[in-house]
N, CA, C and O atoms as a Tinker XYZ file with bonds, in Angstrom:
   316  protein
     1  N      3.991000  -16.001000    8.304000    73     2
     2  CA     3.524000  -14.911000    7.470000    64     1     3
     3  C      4.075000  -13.599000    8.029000    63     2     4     5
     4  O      3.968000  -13.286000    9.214000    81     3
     5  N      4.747000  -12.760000    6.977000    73     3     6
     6  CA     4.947000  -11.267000    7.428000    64     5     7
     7  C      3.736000  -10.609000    8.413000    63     6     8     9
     8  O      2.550000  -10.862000    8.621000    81     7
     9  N      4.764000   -9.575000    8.920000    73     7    10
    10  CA     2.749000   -8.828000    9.127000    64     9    11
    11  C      2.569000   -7.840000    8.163000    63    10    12    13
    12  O      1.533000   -7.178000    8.229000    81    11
    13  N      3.501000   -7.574000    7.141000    73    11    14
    14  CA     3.060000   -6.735000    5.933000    64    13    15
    15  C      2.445000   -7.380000    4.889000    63    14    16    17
    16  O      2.114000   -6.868000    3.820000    81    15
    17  N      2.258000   -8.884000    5.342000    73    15    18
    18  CA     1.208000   -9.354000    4.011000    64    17    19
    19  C     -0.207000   -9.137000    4.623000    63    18    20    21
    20  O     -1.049000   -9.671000    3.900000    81    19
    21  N     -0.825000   -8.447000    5.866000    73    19    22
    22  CA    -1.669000   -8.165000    5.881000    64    21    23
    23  C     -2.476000   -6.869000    5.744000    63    22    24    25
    24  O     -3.453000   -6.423000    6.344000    81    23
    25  N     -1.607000   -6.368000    4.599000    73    23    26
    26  CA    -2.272000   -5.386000    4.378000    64    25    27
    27  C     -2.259000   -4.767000    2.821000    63    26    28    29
    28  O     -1.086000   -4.458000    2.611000    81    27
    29  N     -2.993000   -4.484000    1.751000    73    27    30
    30  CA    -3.147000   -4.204000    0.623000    64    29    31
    31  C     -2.225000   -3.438000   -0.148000    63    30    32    33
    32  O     -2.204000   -2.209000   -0.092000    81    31
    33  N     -1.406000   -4.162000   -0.916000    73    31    34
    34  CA    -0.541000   -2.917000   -1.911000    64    33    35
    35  C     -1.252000   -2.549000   -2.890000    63    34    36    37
    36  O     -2.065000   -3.395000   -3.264000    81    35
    37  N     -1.234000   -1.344000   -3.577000    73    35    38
    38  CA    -1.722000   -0.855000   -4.670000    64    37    39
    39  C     -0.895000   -0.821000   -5.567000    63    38    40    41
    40  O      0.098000   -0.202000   -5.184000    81    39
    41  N     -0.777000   -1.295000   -6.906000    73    39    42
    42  CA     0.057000   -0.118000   -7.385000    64    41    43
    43  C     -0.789000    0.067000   -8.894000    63    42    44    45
    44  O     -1.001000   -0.961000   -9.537000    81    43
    45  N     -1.174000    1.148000   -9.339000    73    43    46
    46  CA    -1.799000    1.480000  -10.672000    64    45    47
    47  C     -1.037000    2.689000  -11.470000    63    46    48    49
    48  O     -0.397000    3.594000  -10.934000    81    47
    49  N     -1.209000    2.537000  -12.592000    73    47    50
    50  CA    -0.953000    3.683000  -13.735000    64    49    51
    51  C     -2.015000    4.764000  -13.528000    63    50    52    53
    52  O     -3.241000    4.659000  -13.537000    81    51
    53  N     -1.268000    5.781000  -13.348000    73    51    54
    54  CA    -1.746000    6.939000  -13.389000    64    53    55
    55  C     -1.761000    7.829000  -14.778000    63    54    56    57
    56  O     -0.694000    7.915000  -15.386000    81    55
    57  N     -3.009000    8.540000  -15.339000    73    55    58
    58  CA    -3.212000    8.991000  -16.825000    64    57    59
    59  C     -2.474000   10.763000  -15.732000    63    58    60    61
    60  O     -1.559000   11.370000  -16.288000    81    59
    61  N     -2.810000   11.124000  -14.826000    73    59    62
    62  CA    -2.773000   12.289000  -14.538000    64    61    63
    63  C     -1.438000   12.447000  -14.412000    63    62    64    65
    64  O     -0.858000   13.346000  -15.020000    81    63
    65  N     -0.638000   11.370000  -13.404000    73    63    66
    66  CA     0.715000   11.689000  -13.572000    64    65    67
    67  C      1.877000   11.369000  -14.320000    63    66    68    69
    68  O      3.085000   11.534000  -14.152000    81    67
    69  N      0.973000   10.733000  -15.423000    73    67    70
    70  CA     2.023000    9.600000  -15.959000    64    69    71
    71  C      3.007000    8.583000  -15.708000    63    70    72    73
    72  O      3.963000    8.169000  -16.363000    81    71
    73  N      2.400000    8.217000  -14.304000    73    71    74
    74  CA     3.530000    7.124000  -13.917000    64    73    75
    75  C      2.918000    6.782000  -12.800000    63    74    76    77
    76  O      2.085000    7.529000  -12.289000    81    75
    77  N      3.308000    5.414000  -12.192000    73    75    78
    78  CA     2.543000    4.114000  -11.630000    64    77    79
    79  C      3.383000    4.859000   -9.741000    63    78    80    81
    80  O      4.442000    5.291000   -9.284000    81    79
    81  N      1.720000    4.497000   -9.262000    73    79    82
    82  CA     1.597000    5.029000   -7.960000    64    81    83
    83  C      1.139000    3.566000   -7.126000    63    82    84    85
    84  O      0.709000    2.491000   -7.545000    81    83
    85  N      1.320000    3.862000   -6.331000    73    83    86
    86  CA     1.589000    3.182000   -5.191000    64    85    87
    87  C      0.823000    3.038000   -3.756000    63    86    88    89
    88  O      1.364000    3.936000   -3.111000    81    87
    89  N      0.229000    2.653000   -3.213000    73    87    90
    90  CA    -0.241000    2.915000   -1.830000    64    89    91
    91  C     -0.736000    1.191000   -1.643000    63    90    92    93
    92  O     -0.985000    0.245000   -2.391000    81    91
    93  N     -0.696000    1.479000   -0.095000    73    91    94
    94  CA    -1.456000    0.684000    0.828000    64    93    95
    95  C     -2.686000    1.279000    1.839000    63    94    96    97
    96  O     -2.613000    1.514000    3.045000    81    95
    97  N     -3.420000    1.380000    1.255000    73    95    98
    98  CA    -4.959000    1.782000    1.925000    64    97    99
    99  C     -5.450000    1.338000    3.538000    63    98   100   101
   100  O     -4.981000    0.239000    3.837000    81    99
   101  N     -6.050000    1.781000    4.318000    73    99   102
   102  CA    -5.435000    1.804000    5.892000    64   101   103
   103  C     -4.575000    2.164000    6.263000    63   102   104   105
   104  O     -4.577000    3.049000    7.118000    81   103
   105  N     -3.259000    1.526000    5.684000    73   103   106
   106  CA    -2.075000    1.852000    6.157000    64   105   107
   107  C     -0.970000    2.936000    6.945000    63   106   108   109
   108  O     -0.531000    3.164000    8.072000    81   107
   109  N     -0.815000    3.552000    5.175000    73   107   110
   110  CA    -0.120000    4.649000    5.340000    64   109   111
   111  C     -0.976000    5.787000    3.911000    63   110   112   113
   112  O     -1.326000    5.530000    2.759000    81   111
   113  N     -1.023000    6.907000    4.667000    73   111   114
   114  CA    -1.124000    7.933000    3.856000    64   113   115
   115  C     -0.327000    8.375000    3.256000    63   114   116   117
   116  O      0.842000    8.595000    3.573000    81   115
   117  N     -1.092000    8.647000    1.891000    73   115   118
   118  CA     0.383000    8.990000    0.570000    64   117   119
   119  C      0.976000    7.886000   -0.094000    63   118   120   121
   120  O      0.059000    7.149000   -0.459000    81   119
   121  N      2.042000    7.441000   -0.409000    73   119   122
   122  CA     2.746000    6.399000   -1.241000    64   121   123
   123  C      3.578000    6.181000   -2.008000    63   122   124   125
   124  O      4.460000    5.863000   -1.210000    81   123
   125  N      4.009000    6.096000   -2.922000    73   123   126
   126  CA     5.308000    6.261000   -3.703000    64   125   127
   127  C      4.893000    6.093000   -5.380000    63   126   128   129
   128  O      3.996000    5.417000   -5.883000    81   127
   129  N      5.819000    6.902000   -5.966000    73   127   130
   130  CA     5.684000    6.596000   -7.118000    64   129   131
   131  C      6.821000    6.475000   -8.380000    63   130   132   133
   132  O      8.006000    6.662000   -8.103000    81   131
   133  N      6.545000    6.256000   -9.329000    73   131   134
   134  CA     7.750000    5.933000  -10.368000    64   133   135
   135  C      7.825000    5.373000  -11.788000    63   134   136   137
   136  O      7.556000    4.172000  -11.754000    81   135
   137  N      8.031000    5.705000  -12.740000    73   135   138
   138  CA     7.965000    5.049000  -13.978000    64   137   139
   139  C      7.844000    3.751000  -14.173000    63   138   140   141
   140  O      7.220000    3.443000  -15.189000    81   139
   141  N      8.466000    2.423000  -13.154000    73   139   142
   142  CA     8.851000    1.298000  -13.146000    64   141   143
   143  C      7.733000    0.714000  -12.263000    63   142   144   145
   144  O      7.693000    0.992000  -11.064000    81   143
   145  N      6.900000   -0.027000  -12.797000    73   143   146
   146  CA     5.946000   -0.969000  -12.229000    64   145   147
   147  C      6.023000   -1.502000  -10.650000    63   146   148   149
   148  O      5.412000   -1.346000   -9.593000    81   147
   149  N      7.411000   -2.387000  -11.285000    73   147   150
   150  CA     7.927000   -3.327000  -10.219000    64   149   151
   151  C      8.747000   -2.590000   -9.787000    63   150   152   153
   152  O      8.454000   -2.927000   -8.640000    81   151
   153  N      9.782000   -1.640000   -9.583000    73   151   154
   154  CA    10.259000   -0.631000   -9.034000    64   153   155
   155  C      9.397000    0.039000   -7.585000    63   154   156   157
   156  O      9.718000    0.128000   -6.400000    81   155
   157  N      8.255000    0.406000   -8.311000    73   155   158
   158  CA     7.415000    1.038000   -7.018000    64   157   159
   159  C      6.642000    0.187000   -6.051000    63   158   160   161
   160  O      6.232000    0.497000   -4.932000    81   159
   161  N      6.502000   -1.151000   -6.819000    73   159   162
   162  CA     5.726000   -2.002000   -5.717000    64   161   163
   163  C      6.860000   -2.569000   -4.539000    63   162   164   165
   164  O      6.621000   -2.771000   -3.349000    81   163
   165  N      8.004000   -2.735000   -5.170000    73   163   166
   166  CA     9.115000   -2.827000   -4.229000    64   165   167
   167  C      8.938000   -1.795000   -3.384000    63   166   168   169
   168  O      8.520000   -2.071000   -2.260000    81   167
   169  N      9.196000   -0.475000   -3.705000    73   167   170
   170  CA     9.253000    0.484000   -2.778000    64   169   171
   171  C      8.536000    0.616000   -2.029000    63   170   172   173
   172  O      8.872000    0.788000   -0.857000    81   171
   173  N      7.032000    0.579000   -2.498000    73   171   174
   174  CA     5.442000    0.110000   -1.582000    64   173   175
   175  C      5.796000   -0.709000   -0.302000    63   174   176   177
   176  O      5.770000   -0.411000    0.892000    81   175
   177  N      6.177000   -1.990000   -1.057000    73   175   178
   178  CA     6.624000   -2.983000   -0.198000    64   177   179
   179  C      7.549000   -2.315000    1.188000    63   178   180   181
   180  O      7.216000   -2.418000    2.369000    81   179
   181  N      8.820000   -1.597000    0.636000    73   179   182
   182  CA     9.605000   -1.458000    1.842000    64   181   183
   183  C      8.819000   -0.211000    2.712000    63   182   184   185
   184  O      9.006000   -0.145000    3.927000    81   183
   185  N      8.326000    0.333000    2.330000    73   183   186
   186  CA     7.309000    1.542000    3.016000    64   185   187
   187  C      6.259000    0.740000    3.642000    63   186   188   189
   188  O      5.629000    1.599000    4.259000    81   187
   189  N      5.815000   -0.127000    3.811000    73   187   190
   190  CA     4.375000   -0.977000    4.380000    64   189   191
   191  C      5.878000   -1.056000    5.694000    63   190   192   193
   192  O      6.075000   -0.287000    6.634000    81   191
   193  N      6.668000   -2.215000    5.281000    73   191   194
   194  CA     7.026000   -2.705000    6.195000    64   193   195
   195  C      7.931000   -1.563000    7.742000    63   194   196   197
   196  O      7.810000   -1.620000    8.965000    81   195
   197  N      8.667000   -0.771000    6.929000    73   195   198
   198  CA     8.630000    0.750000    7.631000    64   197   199
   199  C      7.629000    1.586000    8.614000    63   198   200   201
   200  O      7.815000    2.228000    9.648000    81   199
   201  N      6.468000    1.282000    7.807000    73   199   202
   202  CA     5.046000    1.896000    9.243000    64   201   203
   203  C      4.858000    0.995000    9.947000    63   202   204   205
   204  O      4.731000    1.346000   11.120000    81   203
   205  N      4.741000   -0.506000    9.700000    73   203   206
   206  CA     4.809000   -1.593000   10.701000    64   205   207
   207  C      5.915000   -1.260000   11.948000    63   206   208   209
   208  O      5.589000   -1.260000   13.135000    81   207
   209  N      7.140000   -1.007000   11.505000    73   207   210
   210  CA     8.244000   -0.973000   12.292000    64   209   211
   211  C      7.934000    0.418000   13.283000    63   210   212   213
   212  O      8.037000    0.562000   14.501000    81   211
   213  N      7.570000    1.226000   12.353000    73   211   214
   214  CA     7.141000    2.688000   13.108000    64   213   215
   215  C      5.900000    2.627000   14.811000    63   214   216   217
   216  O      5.907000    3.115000   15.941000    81   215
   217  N      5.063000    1.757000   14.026000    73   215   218
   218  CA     3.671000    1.903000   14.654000    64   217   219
   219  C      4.694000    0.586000   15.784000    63   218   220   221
   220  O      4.546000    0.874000   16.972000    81   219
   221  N      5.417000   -0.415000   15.615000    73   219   222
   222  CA     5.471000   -1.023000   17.073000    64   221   223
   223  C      6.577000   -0.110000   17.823000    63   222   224   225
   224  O      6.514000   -0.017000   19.049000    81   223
   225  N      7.586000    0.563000   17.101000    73   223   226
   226  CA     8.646000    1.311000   18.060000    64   225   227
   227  C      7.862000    1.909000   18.855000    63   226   228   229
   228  O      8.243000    1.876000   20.025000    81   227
   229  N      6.676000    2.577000   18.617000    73   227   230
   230  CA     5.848000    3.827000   19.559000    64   229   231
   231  C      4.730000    2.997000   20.313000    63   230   232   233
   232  O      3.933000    3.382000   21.169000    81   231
   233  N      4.902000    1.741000   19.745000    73   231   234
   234  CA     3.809000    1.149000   21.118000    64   233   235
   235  C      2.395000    0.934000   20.638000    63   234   236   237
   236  O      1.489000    0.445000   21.312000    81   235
   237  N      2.298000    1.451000   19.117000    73   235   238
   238  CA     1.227000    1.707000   19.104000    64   237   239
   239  C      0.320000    0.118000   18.278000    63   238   240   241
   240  O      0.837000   -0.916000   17.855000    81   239
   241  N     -1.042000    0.504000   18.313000    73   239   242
   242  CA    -1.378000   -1.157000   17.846000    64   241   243
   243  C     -1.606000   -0.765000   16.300000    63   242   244   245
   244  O     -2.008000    0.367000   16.029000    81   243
   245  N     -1.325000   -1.791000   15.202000    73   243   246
   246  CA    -1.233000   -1.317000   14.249000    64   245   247
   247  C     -3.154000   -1.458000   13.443000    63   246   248   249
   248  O     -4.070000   -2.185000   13.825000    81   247
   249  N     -3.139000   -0.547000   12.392000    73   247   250
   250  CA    -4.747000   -0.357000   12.190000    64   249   251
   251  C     -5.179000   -1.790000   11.726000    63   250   252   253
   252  O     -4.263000   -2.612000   11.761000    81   251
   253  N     -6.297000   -2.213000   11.332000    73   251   254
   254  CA    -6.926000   -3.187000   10.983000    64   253   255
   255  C     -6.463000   -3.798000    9.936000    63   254   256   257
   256  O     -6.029000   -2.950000    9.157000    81   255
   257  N     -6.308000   -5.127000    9.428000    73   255   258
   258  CA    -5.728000   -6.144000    8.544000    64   257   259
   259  C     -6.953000   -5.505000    6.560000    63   258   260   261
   260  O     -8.178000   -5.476000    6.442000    81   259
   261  N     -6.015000   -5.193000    5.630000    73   259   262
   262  CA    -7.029000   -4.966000    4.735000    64   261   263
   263  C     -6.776000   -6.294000    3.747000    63   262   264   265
   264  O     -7.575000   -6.529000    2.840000    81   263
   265  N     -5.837000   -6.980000    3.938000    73   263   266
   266  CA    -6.145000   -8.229000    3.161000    64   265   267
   267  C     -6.955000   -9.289000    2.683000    63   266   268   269
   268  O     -7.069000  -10.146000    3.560000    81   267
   269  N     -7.656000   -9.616000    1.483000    73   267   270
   270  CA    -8.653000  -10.192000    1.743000    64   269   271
   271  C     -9.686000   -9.502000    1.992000    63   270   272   273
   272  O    -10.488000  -10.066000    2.736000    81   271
   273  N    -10.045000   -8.179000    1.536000    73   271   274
   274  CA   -10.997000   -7.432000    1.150000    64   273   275
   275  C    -11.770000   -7.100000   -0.152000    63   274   276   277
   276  O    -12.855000   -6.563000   -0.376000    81   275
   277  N    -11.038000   -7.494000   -0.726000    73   275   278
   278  CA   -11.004000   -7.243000   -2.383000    64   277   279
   279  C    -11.116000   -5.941000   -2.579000    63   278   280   281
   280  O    -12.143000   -5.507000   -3.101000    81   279
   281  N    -10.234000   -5.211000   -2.254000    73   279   282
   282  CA   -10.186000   -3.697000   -2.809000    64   281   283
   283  C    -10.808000   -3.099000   -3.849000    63   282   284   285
   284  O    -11.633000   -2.211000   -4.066000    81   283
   285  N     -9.784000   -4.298000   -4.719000    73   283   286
   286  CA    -9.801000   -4.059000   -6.678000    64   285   287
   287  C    -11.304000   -3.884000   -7.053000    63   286   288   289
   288  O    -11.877000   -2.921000   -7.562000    81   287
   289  N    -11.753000   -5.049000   -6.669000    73   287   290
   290  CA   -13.162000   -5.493000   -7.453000    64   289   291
   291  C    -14.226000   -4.256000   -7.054000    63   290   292   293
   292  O    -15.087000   -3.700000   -7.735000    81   291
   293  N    -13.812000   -4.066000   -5.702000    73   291   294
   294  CA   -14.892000   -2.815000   -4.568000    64   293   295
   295  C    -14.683000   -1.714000   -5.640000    63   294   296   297
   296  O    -15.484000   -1.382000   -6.513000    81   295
   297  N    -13.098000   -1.076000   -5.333000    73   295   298
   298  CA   -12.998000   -0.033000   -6.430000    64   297   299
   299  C    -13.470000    0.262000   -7.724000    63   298   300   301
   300  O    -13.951000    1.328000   -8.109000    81   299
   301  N    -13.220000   -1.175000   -8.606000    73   299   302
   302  CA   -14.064000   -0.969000   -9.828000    64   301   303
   303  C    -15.736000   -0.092000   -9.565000    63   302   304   305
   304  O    -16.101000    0.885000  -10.218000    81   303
   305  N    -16.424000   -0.673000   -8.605000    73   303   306
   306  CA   -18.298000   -0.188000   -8.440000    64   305   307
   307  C    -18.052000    1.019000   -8.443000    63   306   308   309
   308  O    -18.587000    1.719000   -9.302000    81   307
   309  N    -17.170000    1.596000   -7.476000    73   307   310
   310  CA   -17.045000    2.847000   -7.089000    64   309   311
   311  C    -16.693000    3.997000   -8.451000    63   310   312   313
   312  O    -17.174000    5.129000   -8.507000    81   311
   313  N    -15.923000    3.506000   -9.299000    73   311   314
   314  CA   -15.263000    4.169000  -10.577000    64   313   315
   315  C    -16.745000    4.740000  -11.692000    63   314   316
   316  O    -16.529000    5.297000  -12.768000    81   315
């Protein structure tokens, strides 16, 4: 298993910006965005795996696993 499958991609349609955003929650702050669905989850994708690479060059331990949290379902209560 990667170690970027342990951690949550987002990607949703945005009404405010008109176009599908991106994040991984824990992760990394901020995220990517773009007209193209699968376009940005790719990009998501290569940005997860990028802070992975970041956080071991500096030694550092990477934050807690959010996989297998159920984000989605959590988020819905919250909405």
């Amino acid at each position: 298993m990667k170690e970027s499958a342990r951690y949550t991609k987002i990607v949703e349609w945005s009404n405010e910006d008109q176009c599908y955003v991106g994040n991984a929650p824990g992760l990394v702050f901020g995220g990517c965005h773009g007209k193209d669905e699968k376009a940005v989850f790719y990009q998501l994708c290569q940005i997860v795996e990028e802070a992975i690479a970041l956080y071991q060059k500096d030694g550092k331990p990477l934050p807690p696993s959010t996989s297998g949290r159920d984000f989605a379902n959590k988020m819905q209560c919250v909405a």
